[in-house]
C-alpha positions in Angstrom: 0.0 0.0 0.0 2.9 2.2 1.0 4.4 2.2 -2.4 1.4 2.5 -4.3 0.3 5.6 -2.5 4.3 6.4 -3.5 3.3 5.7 -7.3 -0.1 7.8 -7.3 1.8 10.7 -5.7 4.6 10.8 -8.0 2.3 10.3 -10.9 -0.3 13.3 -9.8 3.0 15.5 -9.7 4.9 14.0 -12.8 6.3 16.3 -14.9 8.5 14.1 -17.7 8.4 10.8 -19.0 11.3 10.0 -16.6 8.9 10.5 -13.8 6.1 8.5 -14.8 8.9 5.6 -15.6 9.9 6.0 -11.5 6.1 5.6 -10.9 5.7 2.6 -12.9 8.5 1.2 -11.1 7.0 2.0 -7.8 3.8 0.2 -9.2 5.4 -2.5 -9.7 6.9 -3.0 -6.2 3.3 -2.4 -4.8 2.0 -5.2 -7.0 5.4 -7.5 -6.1 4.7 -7.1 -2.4 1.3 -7.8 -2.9 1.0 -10.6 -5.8 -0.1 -14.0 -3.9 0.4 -12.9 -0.5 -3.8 -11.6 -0.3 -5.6 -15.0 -1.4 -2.7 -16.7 1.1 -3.5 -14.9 3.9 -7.6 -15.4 3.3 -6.9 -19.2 2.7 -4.8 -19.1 5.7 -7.1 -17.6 8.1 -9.8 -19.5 6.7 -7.7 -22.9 7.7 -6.9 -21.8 11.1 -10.5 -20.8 11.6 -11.2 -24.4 9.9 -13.6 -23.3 7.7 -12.2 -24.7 4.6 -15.1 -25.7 3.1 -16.0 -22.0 2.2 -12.6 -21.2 1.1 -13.9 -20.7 -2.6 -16.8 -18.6 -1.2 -14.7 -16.4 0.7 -12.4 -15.8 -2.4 -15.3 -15.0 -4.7 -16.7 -12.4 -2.0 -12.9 -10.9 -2.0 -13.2 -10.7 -6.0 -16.5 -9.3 -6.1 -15.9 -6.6 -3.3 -12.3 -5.6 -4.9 -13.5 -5.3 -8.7 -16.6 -3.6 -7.0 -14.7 -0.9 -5.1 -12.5 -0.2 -8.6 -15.9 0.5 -10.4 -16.4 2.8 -8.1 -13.6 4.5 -7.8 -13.2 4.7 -11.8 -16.7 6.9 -12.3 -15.6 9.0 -9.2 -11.9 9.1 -10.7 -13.4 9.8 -14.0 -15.2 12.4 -12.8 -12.3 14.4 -11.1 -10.6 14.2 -14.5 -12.9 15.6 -16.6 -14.3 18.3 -13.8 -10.7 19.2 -12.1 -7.5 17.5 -13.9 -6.3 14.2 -14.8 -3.5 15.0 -12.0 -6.0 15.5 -9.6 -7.7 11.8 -10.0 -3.8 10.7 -9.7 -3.6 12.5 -6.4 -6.8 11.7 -4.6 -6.0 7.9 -5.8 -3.1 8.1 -2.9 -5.8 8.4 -0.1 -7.3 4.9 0.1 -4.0 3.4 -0.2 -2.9 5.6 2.8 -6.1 3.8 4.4 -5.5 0.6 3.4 -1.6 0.9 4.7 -3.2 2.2 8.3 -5.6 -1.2 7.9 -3.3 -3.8 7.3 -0.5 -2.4 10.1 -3.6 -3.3 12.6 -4.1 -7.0 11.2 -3.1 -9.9 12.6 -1.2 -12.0 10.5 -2.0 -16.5 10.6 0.5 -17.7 12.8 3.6 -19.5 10.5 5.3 -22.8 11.3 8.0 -22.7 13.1 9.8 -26.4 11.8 9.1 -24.9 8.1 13.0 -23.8 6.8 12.4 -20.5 4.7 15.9 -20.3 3.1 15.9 -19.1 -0.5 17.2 -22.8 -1.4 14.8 -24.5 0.4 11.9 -22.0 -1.3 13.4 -23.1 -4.7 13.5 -26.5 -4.4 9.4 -26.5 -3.3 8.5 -24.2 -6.6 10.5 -27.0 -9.0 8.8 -29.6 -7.0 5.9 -28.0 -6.9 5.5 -26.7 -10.6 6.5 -30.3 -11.6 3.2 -31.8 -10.3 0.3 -32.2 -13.8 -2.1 -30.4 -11.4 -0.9 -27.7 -10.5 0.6 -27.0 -14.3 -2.2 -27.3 -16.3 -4.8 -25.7 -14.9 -2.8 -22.8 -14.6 -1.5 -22.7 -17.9 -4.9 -22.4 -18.7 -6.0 -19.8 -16.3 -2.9 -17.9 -17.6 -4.3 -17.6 -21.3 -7.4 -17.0 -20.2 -6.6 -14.3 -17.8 -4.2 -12.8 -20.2 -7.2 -12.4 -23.2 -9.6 -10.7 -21.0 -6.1 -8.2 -19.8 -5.1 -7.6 -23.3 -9.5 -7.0 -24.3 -9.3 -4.2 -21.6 -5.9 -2.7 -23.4 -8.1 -2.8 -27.2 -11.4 -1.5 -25.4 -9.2 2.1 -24.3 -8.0 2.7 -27.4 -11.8 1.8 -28.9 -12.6 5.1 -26.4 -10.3 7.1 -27.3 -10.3 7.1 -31.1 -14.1 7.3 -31.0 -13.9 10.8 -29.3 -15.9 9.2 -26.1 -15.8 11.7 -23.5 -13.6 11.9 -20.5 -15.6 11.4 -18.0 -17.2 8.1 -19.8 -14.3 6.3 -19.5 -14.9 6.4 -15.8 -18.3 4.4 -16.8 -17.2 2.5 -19.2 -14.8 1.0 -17.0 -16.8 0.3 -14.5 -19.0 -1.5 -16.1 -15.8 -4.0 -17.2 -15.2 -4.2 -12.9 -18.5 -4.8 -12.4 -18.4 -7.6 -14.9 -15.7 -9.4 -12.5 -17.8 -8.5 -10.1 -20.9 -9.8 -10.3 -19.8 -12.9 -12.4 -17.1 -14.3 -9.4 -20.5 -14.8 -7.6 -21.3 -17.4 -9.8 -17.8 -19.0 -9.4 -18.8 -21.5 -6.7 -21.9 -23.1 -7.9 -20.6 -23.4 -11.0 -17.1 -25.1 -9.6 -19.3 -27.3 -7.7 -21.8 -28.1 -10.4 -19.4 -28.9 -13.4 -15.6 -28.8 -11.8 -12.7 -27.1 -12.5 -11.7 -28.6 -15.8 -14.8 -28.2 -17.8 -15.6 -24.6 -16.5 -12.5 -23.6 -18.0 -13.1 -25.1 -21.2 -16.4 -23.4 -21.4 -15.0 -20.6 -20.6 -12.0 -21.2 -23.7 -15.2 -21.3 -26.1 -16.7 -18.1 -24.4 -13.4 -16.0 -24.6 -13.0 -16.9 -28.5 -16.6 -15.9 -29.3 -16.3 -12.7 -27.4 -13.2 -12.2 -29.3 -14.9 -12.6 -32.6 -17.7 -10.4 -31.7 -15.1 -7.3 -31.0 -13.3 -8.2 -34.1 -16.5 -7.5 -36.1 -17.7 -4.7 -34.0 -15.5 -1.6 -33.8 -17.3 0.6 -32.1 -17.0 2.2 -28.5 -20.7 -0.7 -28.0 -18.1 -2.9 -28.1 -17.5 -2.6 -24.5 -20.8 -4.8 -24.2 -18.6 -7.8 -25.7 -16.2 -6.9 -23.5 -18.6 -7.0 -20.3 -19.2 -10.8 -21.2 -15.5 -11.4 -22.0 -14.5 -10.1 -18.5 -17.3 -13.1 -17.3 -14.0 -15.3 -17.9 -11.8 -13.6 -15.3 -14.5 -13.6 -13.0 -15.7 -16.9 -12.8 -12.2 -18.3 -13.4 -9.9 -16.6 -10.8 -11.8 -17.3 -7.6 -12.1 -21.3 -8.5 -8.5 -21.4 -9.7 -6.8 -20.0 -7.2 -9.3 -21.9 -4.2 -8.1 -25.1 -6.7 -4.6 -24.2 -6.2 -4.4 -23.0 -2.5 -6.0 -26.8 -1.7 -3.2 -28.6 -3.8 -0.3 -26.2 -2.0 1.4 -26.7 1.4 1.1 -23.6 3.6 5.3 -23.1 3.4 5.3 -22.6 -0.3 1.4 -21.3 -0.9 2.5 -17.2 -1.1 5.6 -18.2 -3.6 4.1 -19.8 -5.8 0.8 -18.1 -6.3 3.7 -15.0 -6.5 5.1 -17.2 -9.3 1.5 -17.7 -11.0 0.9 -14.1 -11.3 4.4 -13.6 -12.9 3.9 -16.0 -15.4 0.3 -14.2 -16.0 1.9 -10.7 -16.2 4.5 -12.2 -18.3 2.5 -13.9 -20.8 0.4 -11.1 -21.2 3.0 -8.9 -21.9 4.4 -10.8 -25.3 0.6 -11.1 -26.3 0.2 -7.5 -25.5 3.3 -6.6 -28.2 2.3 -9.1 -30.1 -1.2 -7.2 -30.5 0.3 -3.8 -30.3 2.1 -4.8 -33.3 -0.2 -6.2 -35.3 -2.9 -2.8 -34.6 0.1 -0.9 -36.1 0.7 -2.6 -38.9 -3.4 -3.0 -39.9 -4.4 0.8 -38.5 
């Protein structure tokens, strides 16, 4: 929290390119310190608390209230940019992270092991034994792709905006209504885990991310966002049952790692499909 309250305030008083690089990197840091370690710490709690059995309920409730909160927050930070300044949104983003930093200095963290050796070498030897096992691979490389489509959709859908002349303070709306999408489709995450299993929701949701591909591919228009409300269905549904899925396959000492690793792979194969893309738009116009 600290350092993305760092990145908001150094973006809201950048003045170069040089300075928005600095807040990137402080971005990054917040995400770094971040990536894995909240869905370890709910499936944590929830196993000292022994109540397992509504680990993938409790994850679903932590999508739908976090994609929630960023709808919000993108009319109201749409609205400070087109009634004050773009730098203003930038700066009045730092004040919930200051919040959230106050919050999580008063938590109390699940107790560790203490027999559990937390050496680099010994946290290196549980990822390559751990990224050896079939299921724990696969249905992440799945998840990965998946994720990655409906990342790189949200990247195509802002430039959609923009070279349609949609107004400032829309963009605020429009994304919303892509959070909300998350949102209110991770509900549906656990009945449907329950009622078809991990394997075939995925697939489903394979089919449903191609056709919602196809649909923006014919329809280039800023309307498209509505194909890109049901692609966003796919990140939804998929997250909260993948990661439950993977927190019940991973022992406790190696559970923040390598979901840590999980979203590095995600971030990394969505960054060579995002050049890949970016590429390709330049080249067709």
């Amino acid at each position: 929290a600290a350092f993305r309250a760092a990145a908001h305030l150094t973006y809201g008083l950048a003045r170069s390119f040089s300075h928005c690089v600095v807040a990137e990197l402080l971005q990054a840091l917040g995400w770094a310190c971040w990536s894995g370690t909240d869905t370890s710490c709910l499936y944590e709690s929830a196993a000292e608390l022994k109540i397992l059995e509504s680990a993938l309920g409790r994850e679903a409730y932590s999508t739908f209230f976090a994609q929630g909160s960023e709808a919000l927050a993108a009319v109201v930070g749409g609205l400070i940019a087109s009634q004050v300044s773009v730098r203003a949104a930038m700066l009045a983003t730092v004040i919930p992270f200051v919040v959230t930093f106050v919050v999580c200095a008063l938590l109390t963290e699940p107790r560790p092991r203490e027999d559990v050796d937390t050496g680099w070498s010994a946290q290196l030897r549980r990822v390559r034994q751990t990224m050896g096992r079939a299921e724990v691979v696969e249905p992440m490389t799945v998840s990965v792709f998946l994720s990655s489509s409906t990342y790189v959709g949200v990247w195509i859908h802002q430039m959609l905006y923009e070279r349609n002349g949609l107004p400032l303070a829309y963009f605020g709306v429009a994304w919303a209504l892509l959070n909300l999408s998350v949102a209110v489709s991770s509900l549906a995450s656990p009945r449907l885990y329950q009622t078809f299993g991990l394997y075939l929701v995925q697939a489903g949701l394979g089919l449903w991310s191609v056709m919602c591909w196809v649909a923006m591919g014919l329809w280039v228009s800023p309307w498209a966002v509505a194909a890109g409300v049901l692609l966003n269905f796919v990140r939804g549904i998929n997250s909260p049952m993948f990661v439950t899925h993977l927190n019940h396959l991973l022992a406790s000492e190696c559970r923040a790692t390598i979901l840590s690793v999980y979203s590095l792979v995600n971030r990394m194969v969505f960054c060579g499909v995002a050049l890949i893309v970016g590429w390709v738009a330049n080249r067709q116009g």
